[in-house]
DODO-701812 format. One record per residue (C-alpha): residue in three letters; z, y, x; chain. Coordinates in steps of 0.25 Angstrom, whole numbers, m for minus. Each point is the difference from the previous one (the first is absolute). Layout:
res / zz / yy / xx / chain
ala / Z / Y / X / A
...
This chain:
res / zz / yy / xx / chain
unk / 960 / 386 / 527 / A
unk / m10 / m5 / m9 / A
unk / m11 / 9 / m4 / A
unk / m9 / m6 / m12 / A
unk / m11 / 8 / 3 / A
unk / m2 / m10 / 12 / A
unk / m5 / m13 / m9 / A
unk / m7 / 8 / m8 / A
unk / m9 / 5 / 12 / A
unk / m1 / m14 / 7 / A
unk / m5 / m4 / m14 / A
unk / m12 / 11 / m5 / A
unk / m3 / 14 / 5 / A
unk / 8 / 11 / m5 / A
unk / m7 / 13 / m5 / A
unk / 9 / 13 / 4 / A
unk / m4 / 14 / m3 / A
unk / m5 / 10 / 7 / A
unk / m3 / 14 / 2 / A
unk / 12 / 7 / m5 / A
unk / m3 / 14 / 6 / A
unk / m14 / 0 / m6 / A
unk / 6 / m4 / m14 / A
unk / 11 / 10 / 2 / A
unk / m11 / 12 / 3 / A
unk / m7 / m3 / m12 / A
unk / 12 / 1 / m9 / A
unk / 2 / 15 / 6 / A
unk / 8 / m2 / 12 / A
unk / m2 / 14 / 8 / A
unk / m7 / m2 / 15 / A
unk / 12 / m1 / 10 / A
unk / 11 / m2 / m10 / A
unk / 9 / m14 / 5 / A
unk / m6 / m12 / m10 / A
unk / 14 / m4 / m1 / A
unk / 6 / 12 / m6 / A
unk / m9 / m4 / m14 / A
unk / 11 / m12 / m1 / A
unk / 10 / 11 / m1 / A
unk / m7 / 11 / m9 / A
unk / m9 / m10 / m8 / A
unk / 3 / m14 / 1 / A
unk / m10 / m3 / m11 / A
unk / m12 / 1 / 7 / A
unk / 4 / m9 / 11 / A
unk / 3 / m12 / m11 / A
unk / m11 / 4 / m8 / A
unk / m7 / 0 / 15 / A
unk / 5 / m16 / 0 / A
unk / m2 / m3 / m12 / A
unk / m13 / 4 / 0 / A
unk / m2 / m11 / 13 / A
unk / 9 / m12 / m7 / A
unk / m13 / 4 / m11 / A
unk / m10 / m2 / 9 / A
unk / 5 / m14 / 7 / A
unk / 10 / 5 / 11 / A
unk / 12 / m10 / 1 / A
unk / 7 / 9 / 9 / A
unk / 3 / 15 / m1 / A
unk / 5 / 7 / 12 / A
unk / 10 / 12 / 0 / A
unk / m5 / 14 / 1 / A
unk / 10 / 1 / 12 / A
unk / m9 / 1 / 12 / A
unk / 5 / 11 / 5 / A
unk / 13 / 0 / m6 / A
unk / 9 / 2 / 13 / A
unk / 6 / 12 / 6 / A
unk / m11 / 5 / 10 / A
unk / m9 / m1 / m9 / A
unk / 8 / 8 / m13 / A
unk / 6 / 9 / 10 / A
unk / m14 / 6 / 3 / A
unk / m2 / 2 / m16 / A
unk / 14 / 6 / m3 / A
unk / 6 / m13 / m4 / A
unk / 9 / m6 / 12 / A
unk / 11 / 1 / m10 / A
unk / m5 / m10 / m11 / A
unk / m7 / m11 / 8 / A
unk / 9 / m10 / m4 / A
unk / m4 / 5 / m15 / A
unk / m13 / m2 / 3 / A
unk / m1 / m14 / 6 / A
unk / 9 / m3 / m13 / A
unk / m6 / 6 / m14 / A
unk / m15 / m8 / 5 / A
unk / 6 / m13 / m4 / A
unk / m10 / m5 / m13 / A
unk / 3 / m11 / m8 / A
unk / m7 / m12 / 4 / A
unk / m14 / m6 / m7 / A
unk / 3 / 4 / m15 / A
unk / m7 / m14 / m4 / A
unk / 10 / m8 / 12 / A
């Protein structure tokens, strides 16, 4: 399988984002509530979250799916959706790419 990302990387450094749980807290997320249920009720602030990143010089956005797995969910009430959760998180890539 070819992964693009791969030449890029041999040939200049790649800035990712970074703290999503931060960014997520400042935009209202309750202590204790599951980061990844905000890609279900309000997808918005996680693209504008990215966005927000590709604006500041990231090349690379990771998915708000951290704890997107069943152990994880199930501790919050959300066993049930996981596989929604892991899913909705996908943003478009770099708008200028």
């Amino acid at each position: 399988m070819d992964f693009p990302i791969f030449g890029v990387i041999e040939k200049t450094p790649v800035i990712l984002d970074g703290a999503m749980g931060t960014r997520l807290m400042n935009a209202g997320i309750a202590p204790g509530e599951a980061p990844e249920r905000v890609n279900i009720d309000h997808p918005e602030v996680v693209e504008n979250i990215h966005r927000e990143y590709f604006n500041a010089g990231a090349d690379v956005v990771i998915t708000n799916t951290f704890g997107a797995n069943v152990v994880k969910l199930k501790s919050k009430g959300l066993a049930d959706q996981a596989g929604a959760h892991g899913t909705v998180s996908e943003t478009p890539g770099r708008p200028d790419a």
